[in-house]
N, C-alpha and C positions, 0 to 999 in steps of 0.2 A: 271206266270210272275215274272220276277226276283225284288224282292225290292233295293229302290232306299236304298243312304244313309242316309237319311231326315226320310224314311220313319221306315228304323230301328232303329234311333235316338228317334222318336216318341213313335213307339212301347213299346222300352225301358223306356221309360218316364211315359205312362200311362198302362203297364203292371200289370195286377194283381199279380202278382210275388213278394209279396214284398221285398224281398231278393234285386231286382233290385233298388230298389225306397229307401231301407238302404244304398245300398251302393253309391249310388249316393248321399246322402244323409251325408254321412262319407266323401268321395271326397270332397264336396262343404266346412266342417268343417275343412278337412286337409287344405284345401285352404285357406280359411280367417283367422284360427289359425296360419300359415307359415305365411302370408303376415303381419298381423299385427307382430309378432317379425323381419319380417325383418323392416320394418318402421321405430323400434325403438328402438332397438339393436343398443350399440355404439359398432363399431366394432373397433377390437382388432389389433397387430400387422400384422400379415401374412393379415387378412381380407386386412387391406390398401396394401400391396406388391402389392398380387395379383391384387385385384381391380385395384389399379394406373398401374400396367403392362397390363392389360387388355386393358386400351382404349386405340384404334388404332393400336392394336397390329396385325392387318390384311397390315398395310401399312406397316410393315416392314419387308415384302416379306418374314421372316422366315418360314420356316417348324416346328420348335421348340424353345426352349430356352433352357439358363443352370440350370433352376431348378426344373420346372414339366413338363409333357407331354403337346401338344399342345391343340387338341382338346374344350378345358373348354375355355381359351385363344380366341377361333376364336368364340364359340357362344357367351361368355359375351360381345365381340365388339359388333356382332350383333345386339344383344337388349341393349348396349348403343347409339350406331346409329340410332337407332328406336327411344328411349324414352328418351336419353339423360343423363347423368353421374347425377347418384342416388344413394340411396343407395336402393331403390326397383330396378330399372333397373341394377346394378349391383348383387345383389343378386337372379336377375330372375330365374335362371340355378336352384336355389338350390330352391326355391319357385317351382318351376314346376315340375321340376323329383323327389322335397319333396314329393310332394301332390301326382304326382303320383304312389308312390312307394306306397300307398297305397290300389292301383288297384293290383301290383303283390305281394303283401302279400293277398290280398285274393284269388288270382290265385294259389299261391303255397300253402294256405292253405288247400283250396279247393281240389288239386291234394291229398294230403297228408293224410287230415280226412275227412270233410264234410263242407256243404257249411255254416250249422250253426256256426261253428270255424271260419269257413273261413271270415263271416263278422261280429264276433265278433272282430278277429283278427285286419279286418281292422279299426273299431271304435279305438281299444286300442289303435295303431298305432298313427292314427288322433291325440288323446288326448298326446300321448308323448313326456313329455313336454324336455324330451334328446332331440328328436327330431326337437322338434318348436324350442327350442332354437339355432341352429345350423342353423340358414339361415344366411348366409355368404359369402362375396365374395371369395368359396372358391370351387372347384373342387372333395368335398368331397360326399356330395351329389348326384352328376354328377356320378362319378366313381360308388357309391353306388348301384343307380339305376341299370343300366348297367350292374353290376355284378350281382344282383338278379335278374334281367329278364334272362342273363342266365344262371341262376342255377334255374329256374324255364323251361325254354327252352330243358336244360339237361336232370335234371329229367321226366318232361311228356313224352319227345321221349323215357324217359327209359323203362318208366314205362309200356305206351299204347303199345309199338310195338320193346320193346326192340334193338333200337337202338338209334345210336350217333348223334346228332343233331349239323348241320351244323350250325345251326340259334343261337345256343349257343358259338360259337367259335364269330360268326361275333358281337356278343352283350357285349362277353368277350374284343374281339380285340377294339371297341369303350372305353370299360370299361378302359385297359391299355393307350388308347390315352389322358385318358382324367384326369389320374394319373396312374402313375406307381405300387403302392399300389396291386391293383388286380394281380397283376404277381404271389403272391402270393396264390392264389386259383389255380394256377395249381396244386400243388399238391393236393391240397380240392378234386377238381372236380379229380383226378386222385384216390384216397383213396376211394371218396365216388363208383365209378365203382367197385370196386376192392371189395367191401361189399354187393355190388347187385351182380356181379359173384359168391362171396360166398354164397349168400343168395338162386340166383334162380339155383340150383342144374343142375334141368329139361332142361334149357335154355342155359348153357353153351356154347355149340356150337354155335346157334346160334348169342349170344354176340362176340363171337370170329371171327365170321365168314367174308370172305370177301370182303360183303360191308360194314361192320363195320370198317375195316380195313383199305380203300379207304376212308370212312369218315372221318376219324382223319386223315389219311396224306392231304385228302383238307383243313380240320380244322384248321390245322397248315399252310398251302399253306395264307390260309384264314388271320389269325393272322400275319403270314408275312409279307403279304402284304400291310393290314391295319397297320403295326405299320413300315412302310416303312417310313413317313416322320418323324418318330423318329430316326431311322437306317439314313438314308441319313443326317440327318443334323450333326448325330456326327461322321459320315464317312468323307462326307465336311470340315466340322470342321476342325477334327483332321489332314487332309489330309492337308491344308494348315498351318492351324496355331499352328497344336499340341496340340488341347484344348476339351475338351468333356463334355457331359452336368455333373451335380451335380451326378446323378445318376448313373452314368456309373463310372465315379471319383471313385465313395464310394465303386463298388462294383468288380472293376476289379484293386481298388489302384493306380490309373493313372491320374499324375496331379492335386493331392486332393492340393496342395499347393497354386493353382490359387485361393482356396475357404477358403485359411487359419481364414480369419474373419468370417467367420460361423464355424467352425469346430464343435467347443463344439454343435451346433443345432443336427449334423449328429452324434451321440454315435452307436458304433457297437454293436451287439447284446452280450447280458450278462445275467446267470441266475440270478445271483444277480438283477441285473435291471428289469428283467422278475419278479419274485415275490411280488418286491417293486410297479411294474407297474402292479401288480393283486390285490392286497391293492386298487391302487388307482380307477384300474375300475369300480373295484364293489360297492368300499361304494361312492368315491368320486364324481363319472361319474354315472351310475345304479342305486344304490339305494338312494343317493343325491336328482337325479331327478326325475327318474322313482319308487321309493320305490315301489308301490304296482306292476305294469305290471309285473318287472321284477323278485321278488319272484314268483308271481304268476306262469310267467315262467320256473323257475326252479322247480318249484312242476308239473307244464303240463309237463315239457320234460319227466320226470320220469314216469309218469303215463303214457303217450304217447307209452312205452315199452310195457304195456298188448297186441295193435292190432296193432300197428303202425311202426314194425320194419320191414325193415330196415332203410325206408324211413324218419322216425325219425331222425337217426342217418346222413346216406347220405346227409341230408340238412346242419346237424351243420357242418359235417368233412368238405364242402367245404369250409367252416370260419375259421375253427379252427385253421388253420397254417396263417392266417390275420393275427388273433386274438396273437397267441405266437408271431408273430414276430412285430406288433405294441408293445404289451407289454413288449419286451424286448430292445429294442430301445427308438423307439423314443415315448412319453406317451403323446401326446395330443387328448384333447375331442372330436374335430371334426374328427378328421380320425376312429372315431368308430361308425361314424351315418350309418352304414352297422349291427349293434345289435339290435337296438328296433322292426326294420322287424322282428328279428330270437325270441326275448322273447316275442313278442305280439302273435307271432301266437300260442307261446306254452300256453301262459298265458288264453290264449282266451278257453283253454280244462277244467281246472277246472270253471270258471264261465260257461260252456255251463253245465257241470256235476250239478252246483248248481242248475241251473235253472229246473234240474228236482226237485231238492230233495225239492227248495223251494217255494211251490203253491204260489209265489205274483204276481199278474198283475206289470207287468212291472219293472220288477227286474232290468233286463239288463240296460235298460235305467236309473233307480234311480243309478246303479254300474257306469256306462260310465260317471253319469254327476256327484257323490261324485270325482270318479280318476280325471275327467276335472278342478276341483274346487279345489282339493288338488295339481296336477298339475299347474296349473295358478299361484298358491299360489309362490311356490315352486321359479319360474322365472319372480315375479309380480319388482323384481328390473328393469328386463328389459324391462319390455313392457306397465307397469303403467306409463312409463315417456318417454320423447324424448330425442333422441339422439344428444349429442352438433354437433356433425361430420355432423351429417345429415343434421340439422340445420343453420350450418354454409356455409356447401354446398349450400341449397336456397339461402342464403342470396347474394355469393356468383353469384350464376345462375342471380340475378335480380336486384342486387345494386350495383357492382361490373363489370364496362364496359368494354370494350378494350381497352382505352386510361387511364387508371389510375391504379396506381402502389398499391398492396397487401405486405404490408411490414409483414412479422409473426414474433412473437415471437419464440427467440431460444428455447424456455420451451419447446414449442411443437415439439410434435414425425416430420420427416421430410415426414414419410410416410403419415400423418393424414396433412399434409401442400398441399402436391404434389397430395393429390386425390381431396379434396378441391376445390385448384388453378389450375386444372390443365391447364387450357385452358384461364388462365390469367396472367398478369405480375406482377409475385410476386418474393420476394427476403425473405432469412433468413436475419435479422435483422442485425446477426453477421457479413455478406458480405457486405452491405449497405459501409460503410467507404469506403471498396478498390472500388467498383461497380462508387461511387462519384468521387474515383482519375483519374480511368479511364479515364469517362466524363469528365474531365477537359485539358485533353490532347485535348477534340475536339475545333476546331475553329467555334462553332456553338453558334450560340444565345440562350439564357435559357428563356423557358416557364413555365406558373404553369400549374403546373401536381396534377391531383387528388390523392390522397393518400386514402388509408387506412392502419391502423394498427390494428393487431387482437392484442391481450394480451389474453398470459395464465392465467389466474385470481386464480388460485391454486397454482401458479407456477413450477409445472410438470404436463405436460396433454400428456400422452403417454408413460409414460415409460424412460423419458429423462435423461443422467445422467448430473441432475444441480449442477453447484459447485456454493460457494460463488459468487466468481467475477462473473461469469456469471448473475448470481440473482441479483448482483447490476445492472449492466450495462444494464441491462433491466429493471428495474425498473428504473433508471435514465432519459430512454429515454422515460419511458412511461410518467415519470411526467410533461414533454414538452406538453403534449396534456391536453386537457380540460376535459368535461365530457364525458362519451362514448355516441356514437351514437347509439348501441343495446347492450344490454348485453342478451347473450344467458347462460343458466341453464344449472347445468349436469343434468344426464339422463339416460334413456336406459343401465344401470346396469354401467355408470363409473361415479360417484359424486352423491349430492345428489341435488332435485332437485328445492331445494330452496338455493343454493349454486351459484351463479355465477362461469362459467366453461371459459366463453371466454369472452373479453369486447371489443367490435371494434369502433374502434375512427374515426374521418373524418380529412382529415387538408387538404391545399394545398403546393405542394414543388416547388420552384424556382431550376428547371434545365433543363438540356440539353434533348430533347424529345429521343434523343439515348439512354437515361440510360434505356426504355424499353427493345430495341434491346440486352442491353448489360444482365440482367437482365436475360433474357430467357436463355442465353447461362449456365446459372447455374444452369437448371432444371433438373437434374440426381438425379436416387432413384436408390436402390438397385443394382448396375449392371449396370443399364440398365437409357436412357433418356428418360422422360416424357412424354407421348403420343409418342414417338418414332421420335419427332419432330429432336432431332440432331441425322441423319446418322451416320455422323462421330463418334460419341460415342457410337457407338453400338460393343461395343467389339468380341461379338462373329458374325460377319454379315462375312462372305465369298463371292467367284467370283469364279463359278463352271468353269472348264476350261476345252477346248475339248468336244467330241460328250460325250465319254459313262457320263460324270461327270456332264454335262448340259441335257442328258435324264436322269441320277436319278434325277437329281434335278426337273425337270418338271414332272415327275411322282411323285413325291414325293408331289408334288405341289395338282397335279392333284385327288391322291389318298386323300389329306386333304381336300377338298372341297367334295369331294364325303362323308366322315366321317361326312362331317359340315350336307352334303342333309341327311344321312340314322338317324342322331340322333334328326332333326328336324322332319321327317316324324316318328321315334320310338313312339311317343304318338298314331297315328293313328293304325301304329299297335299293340299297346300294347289293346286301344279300341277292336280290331276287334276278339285278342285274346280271351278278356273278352265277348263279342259278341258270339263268340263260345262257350265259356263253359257254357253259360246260353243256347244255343240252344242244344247241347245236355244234358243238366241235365234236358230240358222239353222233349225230348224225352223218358228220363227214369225215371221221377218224379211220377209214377204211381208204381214204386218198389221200393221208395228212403224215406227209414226211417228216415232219417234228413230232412223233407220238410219243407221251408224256412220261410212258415206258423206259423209254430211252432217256429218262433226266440226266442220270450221270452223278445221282444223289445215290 
C-alpha cells in the first residue's frame, strides 16, 4: 500500500535515521536564525526600492519592469497581501528559499561526498552569519535558491545516468525570472559538462548522444519560454515607445540615456575593478563575516581533489563566471548570498576529517555552536536591536488612519518615507507650501485634519544629501510642535540604540479635506508610483495592438502566473527530492561507510 504524505512526513520525523532528525533540525535553526535578522535588520537602500516596488505590483498588469526580472516582484506582493506591508512579510521570499537553501546544500553535498558532509554542510550553512544577515527585500535569495537546485538538478542527472536534465533548465529559467544575475551560469553549467566529457573517457558517446541533444534544444525551448514575459515586455516596450528594461539598456547600449541618473550604479566590467572587488569579497564580505566556514572552505576544496574530482570542480565552474563577473562590476554583498552554499559544503570536509582524528563526544556540535556564537557576535549590531523602519511601519499600520495626513521630514531617504507610508497620506515636508497653495484655489470649507509629523532626529536617516538650508527649515518647522508623541531608537545595524532615530509629533491642521486627494498625487519613487496607485505615471506601461502583439502579451501574461504556481510549489518538490535521497541511501546503507550514526554530532 502506497504511503500517504502525512504518513512520510511522520516517518521522517520519528525515523531512527538520525541524519533525518539533524537535518531537520538545521532547517528549523536556518529558520528562526533568517527570521529573527529579518525582524530586525534596518534595511538599506535597494532593500526599500524594491520592497516599495513590490506592493501591488500584480495590479499593474505588467510582465516586467525597468530594472529587474519579474518573478521576486509578483511573489513578494503575494505574501504582502497575505500578511500585510512588513518588514517580515516583505522579506518572506528571502526567509524561505534562505532556510531552504539549506535542504539543497545537503542534496548537493550528499550527491558529491557523503551524507556526513552533506549535513555538516547544512548546519554550517544555517549558522552563516553572510547568510542570516542578507534577509532582504531583495530578489537575491530567490534567484540563489533557484540556481543551486539547478545545479544540483544538473549534476545528479550527470552523474546517476549521465544525462541533461530538463528539470535543471526549468529551475535556471525561474532563477533568471527572478533576477537576471543567473544568465551568467550559463557558461558555469556549459564548462562544468565540458570536464565531465573530459573526465568520463568511457562515456563520451553516450554524453553526446542524441537524446542528450534533444534535451538541451528543450532546455533552451524550456528557458525561452519561461523568460517570455521578460522578452514580451521589452519587445512591447520598445515597439511602442522605444524604451527597454535597465538590463537589456546596459547590455545591448540601447537607450542607456532614459537611466542617465543611475548610470554610475551600472559600471561595465573592468579588470582593474575585478581585483579591487576580489579584495573586497574575501576580507570584506567572507572572512568579515563568515571567517572560520569559509577558510575552512578553501582548505575542503583543496583536499576535496584526492577523491572528489571532477565533481569538486563542476560544482564551483558553474559559479565561477557569477562570481568574475559580480566582482568586476558591480560589488555588492547581497548578490553574493549564492557563496556560503558553495564554502559550507567544502568546509564541512575538514571538520568531518577532524571528527575522526579527535575521539571527543560531541565535537561537531561544541564546533557548530563556538561558529554560531562567533557568528552572532559578528552581526549582533543588527539583530541585538530594532529596526527604526520597521518600527516606524507599526506605528504607522496602527496610529496612523486614513483621514490624517503623515507629514516626513526632508532628512529622510524618500524610499524609507514611501515603504512606511505607503498606503497613507503622506507629503515630504519640502512640498507641503506648494501642496497648501494649491488647496487654496479650492472654493471648499476647511476642516481639522489630523496630522502627524515624523522628524529625523539625527538629521540624515538614509543616506540624504542635507544641505544647510534644508537643516534649518526643518528644524524651524519642527519647533512649531510640542513634545513628540513616540520617539523611536535606532537599531538593527543603522544608529545606536539609545539614540533617538525618528521623533513623531501629533497636532491638528485647519484645511481643506482635498489636500489629502491632492497629497497622493505625489507619491512617486524610483520610476515608478507607489503601490502603482497613479496609472498614469507609470512610464513604462504599453497598449499591445493587434492579434499577434495582444497573444504575446497574454501569453506572456499567462506564462508569469504559471512561474508564480511552479516556484510556490518548488519547496514541495525540493522536500520530495530530499525524501528520495534518504530512501535510496536506506536502501544502500548496509554498504555505506559514512553511516549517518556515526555524525560526530
Amino acid at each position: 500500500m502506497k504511503k500517504s504524505i502525512l504518513d512520510r512526513i511522520l516517518d521522517l520525523l520519528f525515523d531512527k535515521d538520525k541524519t533525518k532528525i539533524l537535518l531537520i533540525l538545521a532547517l528549523i535553526l536556518a529558520f528562526l536564525l533568517r527570521l529573527w535578522a529579518a525582524a530586525t535588520t534596518q534595511p538599506f537602500a535597494d532593500d526599500l526600492v524594491y520592497g516599495t516596488h513590490a506592493i501591488n505590483w500584480l495590479s499593474s498588469g505588467a510582465t516586467s519592469n525597468q530594472n529587474q526580472s519579474p518573478l521576486w516582484f509578483a511573489l513578494a506582493d503575494i505574501f504582502y497581501r497575505i500578511f500585510g506591508v512588513s518588514l517580515i512579510s516583505g522579506r518572506l521570499t528571502s526567509i524561505i528559499f534562505g532556510s531552504l537553501t539549506v535542504l539543497i546544500t545537503f542534496l548537493i553535498a550528499n550527491l558529491i561526498f557523503n551524507k556526513k558532509v552533506a549535513i555538516i554542510s547544512s548546519f554550517l550553512l544555517a549558522i552563516s552569519s553572510f547568510h542570516i544577515k542578507h534577509q532582504v527585500m531583495e530578489m537575491d535569495m530567490t534567484f540563489a535558491f533557484f540556481t543551486l537546485f539547478a545545479a544540483y538538478l544538473f549534476l545528479e542527472k550527470l552523474k546517476n545516468e549521465n544525462k541533461i536534465s530538463l528539470l535543471a533548465f526549468l529551475f535556471l529559467g525561474l532563477a533568471i525570472l527572478s533576477k537576471s544575475i543567473p544568465i551568467t551560469t550559463i557558461p558555469g553549467f556549459i564548462l562544468a559538462f565540458v570536464l565531465y566529457y573530459l573526465y568520463k573517457k568511457e562515456d563520451r558517446k553516450q554524453l553526446l548522444n542524441n537524446q542528450n541533444k534533444k534535451n538541451i534544444l528543450l532546455g533552451l525551448i524550456i528557458l525561452f519560454v519561461l523568460l517570455l514575459p521578460l522578452i514580451s515586455y521589452n519587445y512591447l516596450l520598445y515597439k511602442e515607445k522605444g524604451l527597454i528594461d535597465v538590463m537589456f539598456a546596459r547590455f545591448f547600449d540601447v537607450g542607456m540615456e532614459n537611466f542617465a541618473s543611475i548610470q554610475e550604479t551600472l559600471p561595465s566590467f573592468s579588470f582593474e575593478r575585478f581585483f579591487e572587488g576580489l579584495k573586497t569579497t574575501i576580507f570584506y564580505f567572507f572572512i568579515k563575516f563568515d571567517s572560520i566556514i569559509f577558510l575552512l572552505g578553501i582548505i575542503g576544496f583543496f583536499i576535496s581533489f584526492r577523491k572528489k574530482y571532477p565533481f569538486n570542480v563542476m560544482f564551483v565552474s558553474i559559479f565561477i563566471f557569477t562570481y568574475i563577473f559580480l566582482t568586476g562590476t558591480s560589488v555588492l554583498s547581497n548578490h553574493y548570498v549564492f557563496m556560503p552554499p558553495v564554502y559550507a559544503i567544502f568546509a564541512a570536509i575538514p571538520l568531518s576529517w577532524l571528527t575522526k582524528k579527535i575521539k571527543l563526544k560531541y565535537f561537531l556540535s561544541i564546533m557548530v555552536l563556538l561558529i554560531l556564537l562567533i557568528n552572532l557576535y559578528t552581526i549582533s549590531d543588527s539583530i541585538f536591536s530594532k529596526s527604526p523602519t520597521g518600527q516606524l511601519r507599526k506605528f504607522a499600520n496602527s496610529e496612523i488612519d486614513g483621514n490624517s495626513l503623515a507629514i516626513m521630514d526632508s532628512r529622510i531617504y524618500i524610499g524609507l518615507t514611501s515603504w512606511t507610508m505607503n498606503d497613507k497620506h503622506y507629503i515630504d515636508a519640502s512640498l507641503l507650501p506648494t501642496i497648501i497653495e494649491e488647496t487654496k484655489k479650492l472654493n471648499t470649507k476647511e476642516e481639522q485634519i489630523n496630522i502627524f509629523f515624523i522628524e529625523c532626529a539625527p538629521d540624515n536617516c538614509g543616506g540624504v544629501n542635507v544641505n544647510k538650508n534644508l537643516n534649518e527649515s526643518m528644524e524651524n518647522l519642527i519647533s512649531q510642535f510640542g513634545n513628540p508623541l513616540k520617539v523611536i531608537y535606532g537599531g538593527g545595524g543603522d544608529g545606536d540604540s539609545a539614540i533617538p532615530y525618528f521623533k513623531i509629533y501629533q497636532a491638528t491642521l485647519s484645511q481643506k479635506p482635498q489636500i489629502l486627494n491632492f497629497v497622493d498625487q505625489t507619491h512617486m519613487f524610483f520610476f515608478y508610483p507607489v503601490r502603482w496607485a497613479l496609472k498614469d505615471q507609470i512610464y513604462d506601461s504599453y497598449t499591445p495592438k493587434g492579434v499577434i502583439d495582444n497573444s504575446i502579451d497574454l501569453t506572456a501574461h499567462l506564462i508569469l502566473y504559471l512561474t508564480i504556481m511552479l516556484s510556490l510549489f518548488s519547496p514541495m518538490f525540493l522536500t520530495y527530492k530530499v525524501y528520495e535521497t534518504f530512501k535510496k541511501s536506506n536502501q544502500s546503507e548496509s554498504t555505506n561507510e559514512d553511516n549517518s550514526n556515526n555524525s560526530g554530532f
